[in-house]
N, C-alpha and C positions, 0 to 999 in steps of 0.2 A: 504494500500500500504506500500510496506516497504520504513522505512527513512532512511533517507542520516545519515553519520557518518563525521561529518566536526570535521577537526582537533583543531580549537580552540572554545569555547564557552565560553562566558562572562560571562552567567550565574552561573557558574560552577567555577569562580575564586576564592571569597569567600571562597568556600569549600575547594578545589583543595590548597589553601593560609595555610586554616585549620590546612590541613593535613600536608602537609611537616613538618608545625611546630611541629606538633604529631610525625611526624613519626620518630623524635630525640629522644623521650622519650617515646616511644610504648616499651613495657615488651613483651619478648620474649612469641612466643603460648605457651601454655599448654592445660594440658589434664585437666576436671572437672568431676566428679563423678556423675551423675544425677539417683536421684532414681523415676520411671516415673510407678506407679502403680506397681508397687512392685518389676519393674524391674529395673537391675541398667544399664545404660546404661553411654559410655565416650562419653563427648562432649570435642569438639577444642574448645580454647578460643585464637583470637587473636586480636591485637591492644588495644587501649586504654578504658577503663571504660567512661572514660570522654569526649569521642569523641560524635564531632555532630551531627552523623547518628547511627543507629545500625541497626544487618543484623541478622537474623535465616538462615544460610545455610544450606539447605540438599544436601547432595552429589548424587551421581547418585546408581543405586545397587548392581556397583560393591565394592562399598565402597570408602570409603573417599582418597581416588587417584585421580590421572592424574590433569581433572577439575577442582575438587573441592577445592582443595586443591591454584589452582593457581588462581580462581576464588576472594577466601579469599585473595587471598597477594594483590588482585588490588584493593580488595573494601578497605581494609586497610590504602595502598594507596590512596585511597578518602578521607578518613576519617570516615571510619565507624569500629564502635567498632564487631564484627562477631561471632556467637554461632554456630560452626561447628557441624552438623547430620548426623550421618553415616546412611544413609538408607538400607544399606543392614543387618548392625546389628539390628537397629531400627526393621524389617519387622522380622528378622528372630529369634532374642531373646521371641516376641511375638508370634511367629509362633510354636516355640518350645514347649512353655508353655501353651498353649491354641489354637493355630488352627488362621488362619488369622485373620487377623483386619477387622472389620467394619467401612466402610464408618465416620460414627457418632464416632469412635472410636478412628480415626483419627483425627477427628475433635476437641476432647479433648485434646488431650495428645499436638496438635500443640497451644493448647489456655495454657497447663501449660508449656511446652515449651518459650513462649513470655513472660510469667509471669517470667521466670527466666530469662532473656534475661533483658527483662525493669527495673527489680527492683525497683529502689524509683523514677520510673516517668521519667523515658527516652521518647523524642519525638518517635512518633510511627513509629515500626521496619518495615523495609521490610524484606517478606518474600521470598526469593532468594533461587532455588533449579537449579540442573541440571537433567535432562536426567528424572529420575524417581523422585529423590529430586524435580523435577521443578511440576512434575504432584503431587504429594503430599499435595507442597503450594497451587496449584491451589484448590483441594479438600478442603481444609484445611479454605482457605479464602473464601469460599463460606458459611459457617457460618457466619451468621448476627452478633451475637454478637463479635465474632474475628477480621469480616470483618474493622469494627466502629475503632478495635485498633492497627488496620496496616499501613502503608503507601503505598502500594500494591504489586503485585507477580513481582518479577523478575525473569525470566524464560528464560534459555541456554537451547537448544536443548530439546523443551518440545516433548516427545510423548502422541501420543492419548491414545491407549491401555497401563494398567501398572497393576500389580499384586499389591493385598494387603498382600500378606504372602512370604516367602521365607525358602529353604532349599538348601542344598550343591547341591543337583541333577538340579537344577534349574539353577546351572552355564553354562550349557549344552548351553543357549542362548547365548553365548561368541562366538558360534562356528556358531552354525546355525540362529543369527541372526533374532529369532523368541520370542513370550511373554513365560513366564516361565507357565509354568501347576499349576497354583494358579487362584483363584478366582482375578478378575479383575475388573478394573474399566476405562470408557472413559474420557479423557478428555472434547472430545467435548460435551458431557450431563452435562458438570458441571461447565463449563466455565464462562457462563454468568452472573452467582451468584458470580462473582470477584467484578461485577463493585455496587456501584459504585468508589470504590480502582480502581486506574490504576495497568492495561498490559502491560510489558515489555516483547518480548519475541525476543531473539537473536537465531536466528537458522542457522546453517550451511548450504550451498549452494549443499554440496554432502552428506548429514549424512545419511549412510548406515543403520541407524535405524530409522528412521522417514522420507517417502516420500515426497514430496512436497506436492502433495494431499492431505496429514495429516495438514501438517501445515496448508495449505489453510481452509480447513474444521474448525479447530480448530478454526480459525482466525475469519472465516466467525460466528462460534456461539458467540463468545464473543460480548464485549457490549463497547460501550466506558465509559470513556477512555481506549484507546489500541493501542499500538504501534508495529509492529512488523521490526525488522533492521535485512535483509536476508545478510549473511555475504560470502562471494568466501571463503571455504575452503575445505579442501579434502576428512573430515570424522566429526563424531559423535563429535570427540574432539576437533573441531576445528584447527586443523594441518596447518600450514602453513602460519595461519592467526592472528597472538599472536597480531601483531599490530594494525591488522584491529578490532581483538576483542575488543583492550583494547578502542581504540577511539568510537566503538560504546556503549560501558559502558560509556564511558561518556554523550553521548549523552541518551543515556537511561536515567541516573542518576539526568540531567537538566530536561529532562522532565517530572520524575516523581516526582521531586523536585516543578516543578514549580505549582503558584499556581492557584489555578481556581475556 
């Protein structure tokens, strides 16, 4: 069932105490050079090193826009240090050079990804994507050895169906709101290899790209722990509902925090 988004949480003051303090002395984003199998890809860096949380963000495939981007300033706000992913570069740098990603392929490059994320022993990252960023993580943390070093998926507007490759012709989806012509992968077949990592997954009450049906299905394969917080807003990007989002990040954030 989806949970409630209550405006205060106790649990969450500590952190939430954290951060403010952080956020006087958080060093402006920048861009990071990442060289990921031979390929170089830019990653966001924002907030603090020394912050109490840390986040792998993948963005959705239009690229590191809209969401994603506003996604990172709130978890910041929490207090989490953030390794921004372009997923559309990510898909399409690889796509270019060799032909879509495999499944297992994925599953790599998101386990050398964390290794750059953690460095000398940061408590374990969550992995936080949107849209196609979010199905990515999900793939991603179903690897047993990853799964042990996460703290688990954070997931805005997860769909089911998502491409593993990417080309310019593939934008086309912008328009007609359909999977791009690339070899694909379900969410709901891979879900349940999350747990046992907690599911956090906030999804939009109108999102033009993921049915409700989806999400249900999705929901229904996973395993607990799994939460899902259904938000009132008007599209994919959550329009209309910045406030309602940012309170149910919180609430996500205690309960994936809490301990069990």
């Amino acid at each position: 069932m989806p949970g409630p988004c209550p405006r205060r949480l106790a649990s969450l003051l500590t952190l939430v105490l954290a951060a403010r303090t952080a956020a006087a002395t958080t060093p402006p984003g920048h861009e990071q050079k990442f060289v990921l199998r031979g390929v170089e890809l830019t990653l966001r860096v924002q907030g603090s090193p020394g912050a109490p949380c840390a986040a792998l963000l993948s963005s959705g495939d239009g690229g590191y826009v809209h969401l994603a981007p506003e996604v990172a300033a709130l978890l910041v706000e929490r207090g989490c240090y953030v390794l921004g992913l372009d997923s559309r570069a990510y898909l399409s740098s690889f796509t270019a050079r060799g032909g879509p990603l495999h499944p297992d392929e994925v599953r790599r490059d998101y386990a050398a990804l964390v290794d750059a994320l953690v460095g000398g022993g940061r408590a374990r990252p969550l992995l936080a994507g949107v849209s196609e960023g979010a199905a990515l993580s999900v793939l991603a943390a179903g690897d047993q050895a990853l799964r042990a070093r996460i703290g688990g998926v954070l997931a805005f507007g997860l769909p089911d169906v998502n491409e593993l490759g990417w080309r310019w012709r593939d934008a086309l989806i912008y328009f007609t709101k359909k999977v791009p012509n690339e070899p694909t992968f379900r969410v709901r077949d891979v879900v349940a290899d999350v747990a046992p990592a907690p599911l956090a997954v906030l999804q939009s009450s109108q999102d033009e790209f993921v049915p409700r049906a989806d999400t249900e299905a999705i929901f229904g394969q996973a395993r607990d722990p799994k939460r899902l917080w259904l938000i009132d807003a008007s599209n994919h990007r959550f329009t209309g509902a910045r406030a309602e989002l940012s309170r149910c990040l919180d609430a996500a954030l205690a309960w994936m925090h809490a301990p069990r």
